[in-house]
C-alpha positions as CSV (number, residue, x, y, z in Angstrom):
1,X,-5.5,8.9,21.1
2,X,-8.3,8.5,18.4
3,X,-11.7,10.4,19.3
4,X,-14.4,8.6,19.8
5,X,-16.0,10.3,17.1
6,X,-13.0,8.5,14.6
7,X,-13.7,4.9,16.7
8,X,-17.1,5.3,15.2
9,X,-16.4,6.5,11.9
10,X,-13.6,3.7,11.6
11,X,-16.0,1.2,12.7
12,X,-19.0,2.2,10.4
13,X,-16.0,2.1,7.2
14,X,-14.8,-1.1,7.6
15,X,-17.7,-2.8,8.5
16,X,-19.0,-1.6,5.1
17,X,-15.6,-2.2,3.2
18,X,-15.3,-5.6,4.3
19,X,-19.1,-6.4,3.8
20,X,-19.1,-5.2,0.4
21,X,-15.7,-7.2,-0.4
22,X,-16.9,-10.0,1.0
23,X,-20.4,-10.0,-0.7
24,X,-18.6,-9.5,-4.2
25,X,-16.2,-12.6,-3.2
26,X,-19.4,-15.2,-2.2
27,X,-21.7,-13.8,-5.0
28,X,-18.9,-14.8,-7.6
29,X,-19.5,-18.2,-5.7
30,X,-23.4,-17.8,-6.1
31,X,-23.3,-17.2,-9.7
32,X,-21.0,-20.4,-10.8
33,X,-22.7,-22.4,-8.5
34,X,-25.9,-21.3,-10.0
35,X,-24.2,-21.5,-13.8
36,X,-23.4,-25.5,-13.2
37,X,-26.5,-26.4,-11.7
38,X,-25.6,-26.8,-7.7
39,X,-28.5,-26.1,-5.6
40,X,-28.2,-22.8,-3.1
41,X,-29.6,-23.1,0.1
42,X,-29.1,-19.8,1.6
43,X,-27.7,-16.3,0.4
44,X,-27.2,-14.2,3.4
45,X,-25.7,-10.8,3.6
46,X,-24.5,-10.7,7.1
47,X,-23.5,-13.8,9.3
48,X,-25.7,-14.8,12.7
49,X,-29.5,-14.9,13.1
50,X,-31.6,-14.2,10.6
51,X,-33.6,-11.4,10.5
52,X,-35.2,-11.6,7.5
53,X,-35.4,-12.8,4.0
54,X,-37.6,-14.6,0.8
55,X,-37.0,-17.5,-0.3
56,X,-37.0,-18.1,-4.2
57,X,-36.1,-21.2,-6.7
58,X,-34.9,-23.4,-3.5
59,X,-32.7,-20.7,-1.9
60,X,-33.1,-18.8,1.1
61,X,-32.2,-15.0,0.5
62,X,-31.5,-13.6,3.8
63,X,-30.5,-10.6,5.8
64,X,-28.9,-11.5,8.9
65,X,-28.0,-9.9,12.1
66,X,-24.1,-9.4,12.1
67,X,-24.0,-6.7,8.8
68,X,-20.0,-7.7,8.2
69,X,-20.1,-9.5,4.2
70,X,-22.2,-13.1,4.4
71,X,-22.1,-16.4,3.1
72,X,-23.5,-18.3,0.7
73,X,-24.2,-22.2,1.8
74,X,-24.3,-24.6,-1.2
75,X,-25.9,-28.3,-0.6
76,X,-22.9,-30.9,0.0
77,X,-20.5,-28.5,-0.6
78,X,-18.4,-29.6,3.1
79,X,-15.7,-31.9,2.0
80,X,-16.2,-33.7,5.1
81,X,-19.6,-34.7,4.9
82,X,-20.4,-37.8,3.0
83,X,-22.1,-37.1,-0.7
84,X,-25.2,-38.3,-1.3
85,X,-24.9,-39.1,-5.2
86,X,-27.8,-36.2,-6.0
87,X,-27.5,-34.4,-8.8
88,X,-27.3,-30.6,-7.2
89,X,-25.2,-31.1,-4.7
90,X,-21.4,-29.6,-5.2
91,X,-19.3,-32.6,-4.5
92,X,-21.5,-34.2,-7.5
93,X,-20.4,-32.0,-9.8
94,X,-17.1,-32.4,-12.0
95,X,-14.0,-31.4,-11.3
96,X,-13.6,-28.9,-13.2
97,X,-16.8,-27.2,-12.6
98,X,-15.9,-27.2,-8.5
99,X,-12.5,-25.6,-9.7
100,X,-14.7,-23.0,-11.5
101,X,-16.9,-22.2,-8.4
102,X,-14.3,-22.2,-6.1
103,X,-12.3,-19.2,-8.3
104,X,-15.0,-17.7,-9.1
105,X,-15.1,-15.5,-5.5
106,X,-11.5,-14.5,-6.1
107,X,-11.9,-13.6,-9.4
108,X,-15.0,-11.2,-8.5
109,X,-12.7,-9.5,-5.6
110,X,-10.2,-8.9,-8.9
111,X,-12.7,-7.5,-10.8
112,X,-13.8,-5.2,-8.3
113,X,-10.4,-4.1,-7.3
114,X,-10.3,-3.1,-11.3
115,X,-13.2,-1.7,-11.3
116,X,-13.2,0.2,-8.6
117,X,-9.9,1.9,-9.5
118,X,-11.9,3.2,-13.2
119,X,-13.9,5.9,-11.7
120,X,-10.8,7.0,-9.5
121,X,-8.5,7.7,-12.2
122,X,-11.3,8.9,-14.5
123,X,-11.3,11.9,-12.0
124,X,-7.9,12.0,-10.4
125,X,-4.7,9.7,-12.1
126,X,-1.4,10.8,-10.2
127,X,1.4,11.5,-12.4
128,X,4.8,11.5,-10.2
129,X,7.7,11.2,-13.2
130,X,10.2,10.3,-10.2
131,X,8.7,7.4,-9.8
132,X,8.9,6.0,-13.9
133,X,13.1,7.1,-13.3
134,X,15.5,4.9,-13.1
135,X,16.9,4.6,-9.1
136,X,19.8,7.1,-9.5
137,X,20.8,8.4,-5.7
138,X,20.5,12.2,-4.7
139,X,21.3,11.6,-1.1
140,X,22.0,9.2,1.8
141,X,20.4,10.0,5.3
142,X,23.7,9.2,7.5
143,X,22.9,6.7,10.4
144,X,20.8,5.3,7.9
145,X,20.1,1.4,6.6
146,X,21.4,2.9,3.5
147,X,24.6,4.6,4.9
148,X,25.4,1.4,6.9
149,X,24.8,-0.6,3.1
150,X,27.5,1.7,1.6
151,X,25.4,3.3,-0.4
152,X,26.4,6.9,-1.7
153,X,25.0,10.2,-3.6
154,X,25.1,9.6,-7.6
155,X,25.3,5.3,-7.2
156,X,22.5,3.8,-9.8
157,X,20.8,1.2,-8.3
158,X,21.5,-1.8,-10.9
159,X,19.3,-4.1,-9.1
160,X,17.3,-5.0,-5.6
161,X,15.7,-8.5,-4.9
162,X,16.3,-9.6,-8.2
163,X,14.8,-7.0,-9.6
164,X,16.7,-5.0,-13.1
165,X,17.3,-1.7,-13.6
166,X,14.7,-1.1,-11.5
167,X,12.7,2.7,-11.1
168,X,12.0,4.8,-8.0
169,X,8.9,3.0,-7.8
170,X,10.3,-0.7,-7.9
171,X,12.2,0.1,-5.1
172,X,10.0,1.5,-2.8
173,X,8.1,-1.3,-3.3
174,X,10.4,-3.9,-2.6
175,X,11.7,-1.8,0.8
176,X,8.3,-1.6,1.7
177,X,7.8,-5.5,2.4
178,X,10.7,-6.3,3.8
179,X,10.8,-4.7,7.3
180,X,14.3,-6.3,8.9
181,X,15.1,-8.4,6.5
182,X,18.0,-7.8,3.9
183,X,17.5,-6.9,-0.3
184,X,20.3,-8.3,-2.4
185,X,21.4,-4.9,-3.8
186,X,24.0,-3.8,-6.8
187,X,24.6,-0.6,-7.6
188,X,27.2,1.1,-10.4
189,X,29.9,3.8,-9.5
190,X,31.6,5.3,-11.5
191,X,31.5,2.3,-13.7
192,X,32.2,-0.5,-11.3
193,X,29.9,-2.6,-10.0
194,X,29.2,-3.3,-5.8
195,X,27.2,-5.7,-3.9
196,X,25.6,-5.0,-1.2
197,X,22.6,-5.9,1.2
198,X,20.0,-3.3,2.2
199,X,17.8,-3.6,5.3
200,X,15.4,-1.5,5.7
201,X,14.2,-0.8,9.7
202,X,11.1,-0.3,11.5
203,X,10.7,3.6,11.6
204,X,7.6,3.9,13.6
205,X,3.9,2.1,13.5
206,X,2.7,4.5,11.1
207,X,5.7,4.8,8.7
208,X,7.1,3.3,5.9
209,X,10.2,1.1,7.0
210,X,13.3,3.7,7.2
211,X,15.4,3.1,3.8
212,X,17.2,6.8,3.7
213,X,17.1,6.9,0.5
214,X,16.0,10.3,-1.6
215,X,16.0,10.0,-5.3
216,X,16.9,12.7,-7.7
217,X,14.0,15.4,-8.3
218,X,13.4,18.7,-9.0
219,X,13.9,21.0,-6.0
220,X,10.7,23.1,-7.1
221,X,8.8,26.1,-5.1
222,X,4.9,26.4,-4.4
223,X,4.3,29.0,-1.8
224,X,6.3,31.6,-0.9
225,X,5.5,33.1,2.2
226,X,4.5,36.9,2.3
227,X,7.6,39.1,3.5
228,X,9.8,36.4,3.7
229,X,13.0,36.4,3.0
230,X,12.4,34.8,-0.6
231,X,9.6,37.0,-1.4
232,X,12.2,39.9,-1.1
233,X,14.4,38.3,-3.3
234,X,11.4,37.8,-6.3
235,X,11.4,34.4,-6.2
236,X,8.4,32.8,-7.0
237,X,6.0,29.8,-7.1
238,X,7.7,27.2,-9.7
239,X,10.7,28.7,-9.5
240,X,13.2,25.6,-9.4
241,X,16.6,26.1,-7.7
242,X,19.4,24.5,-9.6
243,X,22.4,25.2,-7.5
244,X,23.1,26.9,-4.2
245,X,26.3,29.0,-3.8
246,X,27.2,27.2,-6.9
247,X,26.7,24.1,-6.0
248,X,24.3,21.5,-7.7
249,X,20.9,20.8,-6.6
250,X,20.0,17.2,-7.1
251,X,16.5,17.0,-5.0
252,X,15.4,19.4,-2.5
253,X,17.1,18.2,0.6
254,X,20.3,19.2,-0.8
255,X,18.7,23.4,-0.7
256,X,17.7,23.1,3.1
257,X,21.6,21.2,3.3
258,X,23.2,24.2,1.9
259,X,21.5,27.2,3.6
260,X,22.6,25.3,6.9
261,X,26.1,24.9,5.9
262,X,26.4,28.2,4.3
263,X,27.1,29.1,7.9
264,X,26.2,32.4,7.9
265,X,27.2,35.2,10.0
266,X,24.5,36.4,12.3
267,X,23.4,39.9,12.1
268,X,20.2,41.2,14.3
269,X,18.1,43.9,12.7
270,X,14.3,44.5,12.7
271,X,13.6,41.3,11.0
272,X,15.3,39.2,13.2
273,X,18.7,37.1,12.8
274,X,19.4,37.0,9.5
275,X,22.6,36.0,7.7
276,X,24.8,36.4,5.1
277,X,23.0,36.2,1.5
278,X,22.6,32.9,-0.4
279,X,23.1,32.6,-4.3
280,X,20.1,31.1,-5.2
281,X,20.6,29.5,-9.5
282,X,16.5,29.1,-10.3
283,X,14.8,28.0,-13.4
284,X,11.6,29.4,-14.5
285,X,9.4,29.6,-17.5
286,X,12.8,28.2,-19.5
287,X,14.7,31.5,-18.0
288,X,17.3,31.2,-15.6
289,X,18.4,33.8,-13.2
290,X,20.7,33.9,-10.1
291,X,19.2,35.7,-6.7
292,X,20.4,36.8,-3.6
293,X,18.0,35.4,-0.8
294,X,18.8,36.6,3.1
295,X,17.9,33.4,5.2
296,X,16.3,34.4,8.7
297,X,17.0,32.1,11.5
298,X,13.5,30.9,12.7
299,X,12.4,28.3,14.7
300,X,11.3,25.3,12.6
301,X,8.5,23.5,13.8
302,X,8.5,20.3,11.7
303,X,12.3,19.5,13.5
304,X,12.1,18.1,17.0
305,X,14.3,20.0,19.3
306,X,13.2,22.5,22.4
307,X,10.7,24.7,22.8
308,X,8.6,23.4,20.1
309,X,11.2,22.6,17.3
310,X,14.7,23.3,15.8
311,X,16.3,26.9,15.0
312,X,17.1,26.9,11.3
313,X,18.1,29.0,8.7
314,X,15.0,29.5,6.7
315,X,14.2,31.7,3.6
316,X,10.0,31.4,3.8
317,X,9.5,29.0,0.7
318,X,8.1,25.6,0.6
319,X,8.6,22.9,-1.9
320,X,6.0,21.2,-4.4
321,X,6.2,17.9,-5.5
322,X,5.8,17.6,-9.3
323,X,2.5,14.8,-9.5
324,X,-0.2,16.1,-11.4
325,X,-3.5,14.6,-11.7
326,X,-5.2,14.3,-14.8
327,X,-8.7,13.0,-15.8
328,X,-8.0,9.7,-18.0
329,X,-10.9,8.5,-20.4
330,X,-12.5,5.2,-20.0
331,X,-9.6,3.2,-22.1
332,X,-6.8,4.6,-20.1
333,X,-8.1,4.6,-16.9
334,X,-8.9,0.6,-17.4
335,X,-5.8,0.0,-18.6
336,X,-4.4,1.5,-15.8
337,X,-6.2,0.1,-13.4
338,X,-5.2,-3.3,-15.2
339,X,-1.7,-2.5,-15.0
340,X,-2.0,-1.1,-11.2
341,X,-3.9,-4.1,-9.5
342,X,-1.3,-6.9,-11.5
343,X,1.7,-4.6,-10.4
344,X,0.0,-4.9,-6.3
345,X,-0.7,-8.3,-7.0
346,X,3.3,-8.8,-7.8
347,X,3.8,-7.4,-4.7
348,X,1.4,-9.2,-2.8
349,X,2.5,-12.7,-3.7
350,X,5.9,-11.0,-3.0
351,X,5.2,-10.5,0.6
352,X,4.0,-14.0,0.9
353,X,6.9,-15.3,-0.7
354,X,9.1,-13.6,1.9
355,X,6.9,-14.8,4.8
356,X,7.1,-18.4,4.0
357,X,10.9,-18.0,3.3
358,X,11.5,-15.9,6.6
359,X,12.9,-12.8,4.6
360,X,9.8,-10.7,5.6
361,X,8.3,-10.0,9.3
362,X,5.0,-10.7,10.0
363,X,4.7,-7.3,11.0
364,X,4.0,-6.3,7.5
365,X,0.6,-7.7,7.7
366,X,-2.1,-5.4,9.7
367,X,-5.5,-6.7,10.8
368,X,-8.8,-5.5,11.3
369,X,-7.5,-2.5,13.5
370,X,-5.2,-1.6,11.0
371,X,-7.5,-1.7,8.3
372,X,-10.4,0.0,10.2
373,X,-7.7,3.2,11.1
374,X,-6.9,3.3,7.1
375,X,-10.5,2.7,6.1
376,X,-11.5,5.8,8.3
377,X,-9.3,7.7,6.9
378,X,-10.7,7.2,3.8
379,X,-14.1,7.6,4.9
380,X,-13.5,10.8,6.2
381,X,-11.7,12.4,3.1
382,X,-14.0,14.9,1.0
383,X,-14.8,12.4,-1.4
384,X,-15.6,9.1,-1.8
385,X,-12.2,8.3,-3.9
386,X,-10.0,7.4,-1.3
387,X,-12.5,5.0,0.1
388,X,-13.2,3.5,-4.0
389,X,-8.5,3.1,-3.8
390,X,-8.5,1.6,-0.2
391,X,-11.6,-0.9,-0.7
392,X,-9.9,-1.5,-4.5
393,X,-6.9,-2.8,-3.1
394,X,-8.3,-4.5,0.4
395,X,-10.1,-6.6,-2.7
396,X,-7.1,-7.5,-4.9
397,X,-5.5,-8.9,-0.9
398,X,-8.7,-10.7,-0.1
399,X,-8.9,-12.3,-3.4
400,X,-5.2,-13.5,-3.3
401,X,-5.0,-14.3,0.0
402,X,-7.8,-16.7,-0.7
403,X,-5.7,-18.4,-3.6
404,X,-3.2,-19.7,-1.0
405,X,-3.1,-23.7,-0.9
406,X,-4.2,-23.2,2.8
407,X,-7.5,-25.9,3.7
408,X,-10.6,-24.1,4.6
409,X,-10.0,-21.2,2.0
410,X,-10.6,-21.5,-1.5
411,X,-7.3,-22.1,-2.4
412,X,-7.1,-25.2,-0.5
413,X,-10.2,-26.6,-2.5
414,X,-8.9,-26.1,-5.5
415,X,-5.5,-27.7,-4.2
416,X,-7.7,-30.7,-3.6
417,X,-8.7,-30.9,-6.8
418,X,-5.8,-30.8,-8.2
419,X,-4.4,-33.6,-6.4
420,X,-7.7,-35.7,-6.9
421,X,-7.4,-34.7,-10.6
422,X,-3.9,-36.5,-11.0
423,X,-4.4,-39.7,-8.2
424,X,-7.8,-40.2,-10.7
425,X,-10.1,-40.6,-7.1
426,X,-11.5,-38.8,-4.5
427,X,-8.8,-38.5,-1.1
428,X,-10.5,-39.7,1.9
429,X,-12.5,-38.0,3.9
430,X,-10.8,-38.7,7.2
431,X,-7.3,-37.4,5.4
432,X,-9.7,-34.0,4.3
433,X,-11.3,-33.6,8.2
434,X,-7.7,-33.7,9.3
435,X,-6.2,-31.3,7.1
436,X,-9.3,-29.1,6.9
437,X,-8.6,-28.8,10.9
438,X,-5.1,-28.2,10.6
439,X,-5.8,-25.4,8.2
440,X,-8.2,-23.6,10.3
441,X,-6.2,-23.5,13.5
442,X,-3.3,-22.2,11.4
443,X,-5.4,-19.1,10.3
444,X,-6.5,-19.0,13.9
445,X,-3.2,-18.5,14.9
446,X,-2.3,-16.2,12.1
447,X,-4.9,-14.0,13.1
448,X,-4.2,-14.4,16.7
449,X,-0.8,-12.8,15.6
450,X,-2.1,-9.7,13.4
451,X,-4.9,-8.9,16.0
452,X,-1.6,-8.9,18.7
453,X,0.3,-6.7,16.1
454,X,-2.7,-4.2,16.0
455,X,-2.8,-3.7,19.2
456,X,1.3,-3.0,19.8
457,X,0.8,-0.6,16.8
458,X,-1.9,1.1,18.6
459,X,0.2,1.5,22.5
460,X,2.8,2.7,20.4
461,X,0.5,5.6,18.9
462,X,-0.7,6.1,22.0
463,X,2.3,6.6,23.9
């Protein structure tokens, strides 16, 4: 159960995340409103009473008491109240200059989401090459949604949800919005090509959904632990194991597979259990050598079992993942950025997709308990970087969200316009009140439902 030291602290974040967000979203408002002439009345940061503020050139700049984003209140700009012909007002203005306004909030959350991103990757771009490979199979976990697709070691994933050839990357993504819900899969074999469908299942609150896929990668060494079994052997950090007993190593699952199923005999000495010796094949600095490692059977912790965890076979080294982080100049890191936020936003308007179609869950979608946990997290890292990527991206989902043709968001004004711009009038404003009413009691609903999900997610932590 989360301290009440982390309640704060998640508290404090998002309340600051989501009040800068939505301050960059009505200020993008505020400026085109401004641009085309519409008169401002208030500016607030913060929603409620006012506490204080100036007024200046006809608009009220206020702080008010509730510090969560604010609002900025334009004169006639409610589609249900009845125009009265002045000049300044927003339903007086053209078309074309309400579609501009309108945009102009999500626009400003995609430009912070960008912009955001910049000084991150200036300071810290991951590099994970497994991700830029194409989706070539190293394992399947058995039990798994991928076992019960068919799916074996070696197959090439051809293509998932319609997507080609697609990377390690691509697929995560796509498993990752479609909790319970089946991916069109084809993968080659040995030259042939099989269908299949993929559904990926609910592997805990905090988890990705379970796929039980690994792809190929370099089963690599960082630490070696001192007197271990390794250590005695002389192997060392970056060594990389290329077979075990002979056998190929594909990713680094397949090394803790093999010292289990070596199957040594036990022997008890000083040091313990220990076993019959492993033929490590390792790689390093471009020379390749063979050792003899004697694993030690030791309790390991990170494996449920009794008392504590799992007895294993174990040899005292631990894996490193091959990312690297560079420092990217100004040019890269923009372009990156670029390229980052329109490959999210791709997946975005792919998780919509889904939920209108019924191939995704609604349990995709977290709400303001879900983003205060991850927001906290990010607060409480060492720097403020995490916070810059979580805020970046919260951003990009505000500003698209508010793009859906839903009444009440901006979206659903500019779908108003669109219509009005091809019937040549303006549509009623009885039809507008109606559907402006419809709209909000949908998203009061909606968030009726992600609050609800929030709240499971949390009992299920807790318990």
């Amino acid at each position: 159960m989360p301290s009440l030291n982390h309640l704060v602290i998640n508290t404090l974040a998002v309340m600051l995340v989501l009040g800068v967000i939505v301050f960059v979203h009505e200020l993008g408002h505020f400026l085109a409103a401004k641009l085309f002439g519409v008169r401002v009345e208030t500016f607030s940061l913060g929603f409620g009473k006012r506490l204080l503020g100036v007024s200046y050139g006809g608009t009220d700049y206020r702080i008010s008491l509730l510090p969560v984003g604010g609002y900025v209140k334009m004169a006639g700009e409610n589609p249900m109240d009845q125009p009265s012909g002045k000049p300044d007002e927003f339903l007086s203005k053209p078309r074309w200059q309400r579609f501009i306004i309108a945009i102009a909030g999500p626009f400003m959350n995609a430009v912070l989401a960008v912009g955001l991103l910049i000084p991150v990757y200036m300071r810290q771009y991951p590099r994970n090459p497994v991700l830029d490979k194409p989706a070539v199979i190293a394992e399947v976990e058995p039990g798994s949604p991928a076992a019960a697709a068919g799916l074996q070691p070696r197959d090439r994933i051809v293509t998932i949800d319609g997507a080609q050839n697609p990377t390690w990357e691509t697929v995560f993504l796509k498993t990752a919005v479609s909790l319970d819900h089946p991916l069109g899969l084809t993968v080659e074999r040995k030259g042939k090509l099989i269908r299949t469908q993929l559904t990926p299942r609910s592997d805990g609150p905090d988890n990705p959904p379970l796929v039980g896929l690994a792809p190929e990668e370099p089963a690599r060494f960082g630490t070696i632990e001192a007197g271990s079994p390794a250590e005695r052997a002389g192997v060392q950090p970056g060594d990389r194991v290329l077979a075990v007993n002979g056998r190929e190593v594909r990713y680094p699952g397949d090394v803790i597979e093999l010292i289990q199923s070596a199957e040594p005999p036990r022997a008890t000495t000083k040091l313990g259990t220990v076993g019959r010796p492993v033929q490590l094949e390792v790689r390093h600095a471009g020379v390749t050598k063979t050792v003899a490692v004697e694993p030690r059977l030791k309790v390991n912790p990170t494996v449920p079992g009794p008392a504590g965890g799992t007895r294993q076979w174990m040899i005292g080294a631990a894996f490193v993942s091959d990312t690297t982080y560079v420092r990217l100049p100004f040019s890269a890191a923009l372009r990156h950025s670029l390229e980052d936020n329109k490959r999210y936003s791709m997946v975005i308007l792919d998780l919509v997709g889904k939920l209108v179609s019924h191939h995704a869950s609604i349990q995709n979608l977290q709400g303001p308990v879900g983003i205060a946990s991850v927001t906290g997290e990010a607060a409480r890292a060492p720097t403020l970087l995490p916070l810059f990527s979580v805020t970046s991206l919260i951003s990009l989902n505000l500003g698209i969200l508010n793009l859906l043709p839903i009444p009440v968001l901006d979206g659903g004004m500019i779908l108003f316009l669109f219509i009005e711009s091809i019937l040549r009038h303006e549509i009623s404003m009885r039809f507008k009140e109606r559907v402006y009413q419809v709209g909000f009691a949908f998203l009061l609903i909606l968030m009726t439902v992600v609050v609800y999900n929030d709240i499971v997610r949390a009992v299920m932590v807790k318990n």
